[in-house]
C-alpha positions in Angstrom: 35.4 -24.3 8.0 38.3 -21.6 6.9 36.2 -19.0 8.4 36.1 -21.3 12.1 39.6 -21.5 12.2 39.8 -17.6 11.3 37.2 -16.7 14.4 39.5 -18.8 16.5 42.3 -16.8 15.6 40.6 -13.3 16.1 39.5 -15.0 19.6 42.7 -16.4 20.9 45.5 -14.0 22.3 47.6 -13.3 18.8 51.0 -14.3 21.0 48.9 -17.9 21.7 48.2 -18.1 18.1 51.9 -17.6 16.7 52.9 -20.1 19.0 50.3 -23.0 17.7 51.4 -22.2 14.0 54.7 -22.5 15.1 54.5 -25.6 16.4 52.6 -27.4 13.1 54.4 -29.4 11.1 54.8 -27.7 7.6 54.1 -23.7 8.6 56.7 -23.6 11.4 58.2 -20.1 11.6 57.5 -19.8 7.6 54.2 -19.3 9.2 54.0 -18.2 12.0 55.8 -15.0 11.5 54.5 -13.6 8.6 51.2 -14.2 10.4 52.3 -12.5 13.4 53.6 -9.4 11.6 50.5 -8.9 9.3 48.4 -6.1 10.3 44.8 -7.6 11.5 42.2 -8.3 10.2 44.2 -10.9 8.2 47.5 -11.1 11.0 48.3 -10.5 14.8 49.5 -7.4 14.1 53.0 -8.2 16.7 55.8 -6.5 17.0 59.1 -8.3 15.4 60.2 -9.0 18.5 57.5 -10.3 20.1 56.6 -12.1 16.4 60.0 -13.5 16.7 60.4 -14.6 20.4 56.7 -16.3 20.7 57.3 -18.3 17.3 60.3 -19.4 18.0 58.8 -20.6 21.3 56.3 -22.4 19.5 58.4 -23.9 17.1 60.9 -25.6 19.5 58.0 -27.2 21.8 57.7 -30.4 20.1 61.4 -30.7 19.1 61.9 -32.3 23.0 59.2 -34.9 22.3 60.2 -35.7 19.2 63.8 -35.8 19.7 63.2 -38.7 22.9 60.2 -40.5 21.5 60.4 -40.8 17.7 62.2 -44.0 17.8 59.9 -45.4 20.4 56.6 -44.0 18.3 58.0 -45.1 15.4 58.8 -48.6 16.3 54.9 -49.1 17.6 53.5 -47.8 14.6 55.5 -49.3 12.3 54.0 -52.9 12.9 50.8 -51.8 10.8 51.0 -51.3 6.9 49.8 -48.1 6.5 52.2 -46.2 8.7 55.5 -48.8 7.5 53.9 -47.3 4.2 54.1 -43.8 5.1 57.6 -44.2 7.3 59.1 -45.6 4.4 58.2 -42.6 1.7 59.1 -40.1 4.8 62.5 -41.6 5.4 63.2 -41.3 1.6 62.4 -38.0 1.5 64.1 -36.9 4.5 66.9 -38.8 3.3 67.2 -37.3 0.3 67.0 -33.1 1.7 69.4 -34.4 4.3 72.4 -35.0 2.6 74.1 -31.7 4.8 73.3 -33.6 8.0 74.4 -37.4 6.8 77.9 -35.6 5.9 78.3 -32.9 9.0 76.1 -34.3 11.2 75.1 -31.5 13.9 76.7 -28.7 12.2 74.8 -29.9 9.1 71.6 -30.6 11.5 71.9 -26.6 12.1 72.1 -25.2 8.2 69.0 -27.7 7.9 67.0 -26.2 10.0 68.5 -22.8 9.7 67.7 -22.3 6.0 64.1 -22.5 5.7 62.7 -24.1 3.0 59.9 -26.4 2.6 60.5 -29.3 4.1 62.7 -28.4 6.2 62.4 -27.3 10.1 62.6 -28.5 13.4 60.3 -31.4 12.9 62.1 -32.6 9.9 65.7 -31.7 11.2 64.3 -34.3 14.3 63.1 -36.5 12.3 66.9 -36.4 10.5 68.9 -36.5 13.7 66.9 -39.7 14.6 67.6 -41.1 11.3 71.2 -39.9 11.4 72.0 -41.6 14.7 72.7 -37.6 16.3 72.6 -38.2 19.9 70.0 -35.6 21.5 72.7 -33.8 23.3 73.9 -32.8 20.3 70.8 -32.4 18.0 69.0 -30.6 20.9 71.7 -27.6 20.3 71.8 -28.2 17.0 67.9 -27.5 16.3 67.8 -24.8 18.7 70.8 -22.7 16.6 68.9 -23.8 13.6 65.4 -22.5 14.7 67.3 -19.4 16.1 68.6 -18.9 12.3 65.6 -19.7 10.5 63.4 -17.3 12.7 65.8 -14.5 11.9 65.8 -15.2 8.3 61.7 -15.3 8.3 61.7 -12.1 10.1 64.5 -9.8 7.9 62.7 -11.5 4.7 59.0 -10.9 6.1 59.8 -7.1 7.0 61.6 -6.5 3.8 65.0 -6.2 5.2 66.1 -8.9 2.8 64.8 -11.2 0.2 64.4 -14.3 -0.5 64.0 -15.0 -4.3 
């Protein structure tokens, strides 16, 4: 299977590829970029600019979605145990990284998304303005920043410039 998805990846234009790993849920730009900057056979072998510009891309497609049907998604689903199951252990968790939004709101909503660590992103910083009651005009902005922030973090840390840990 793992070696599928890897012929996919040597098949696909590498730009095309950053941007579908940006946009999944736990890689986001932690990802995508380190993906895109790797030398092939294992990476894309991009630029940093072009690494950086077609991941962030990716990764702020399904915030507009997410930020103007969550609530709607989220009410139809909800009705059936397994997914009240899974909202309910997905709001805790959110709630519980999110303490920086709660207080801030969209300034918090940015450092969320900004700083990446696991479980955090554009998907999770959506998921937090909806729970959070940010109004999208403000979490748009607020996620783009973040995104912007996080992508430039990935990048310095993936080319060395700076590290992490």
């Amino acid at each position: 299977m793992a070696d599928q998805i890897a012929e996919w990846f040597h098949i696909l234009p590498k730009e095309l590829v950053t941007v579908v790993i940006a946009m999944l849920p736990i890689a986001e730009l932690r990802g995508a970029i380190p993906w895109a900057l790797t030398q092939p056979p294992i990476g894309g072998g991009l630029n940093w600019e072009t690494a950086y510009i077609f991941a962030v891309i990716g990764n702020l497609l399904p915030v507009v979605p997410l930020l103007l049907f969550f609530e709607k998604t989220y009410l139809f689903l909800d009705r059936y145990s397994f997914f009240h199951r899974f909202f309910v252990w997905l709001f805790a968790r959110t709630q519980r990284r999110s303490k920086m939004v709660e207080k801030y709101k969209a300034v918090g909503l940015v450092l969320f998304v900004g700083i990446p660590l696991p479980i955090t992103g554009a998907w999770t910083g959506s998921l937090a303005a909806f729970l959070f009651g940010i109004r999208f005009r403000y979490a748009f902005p607020a996620i783009i920043a973040g995104v912007l922030l996080s992508g430039t973090i990935v990048t310095l840390a993936s080319l060395g410039v700076i590290a992490l840990f």
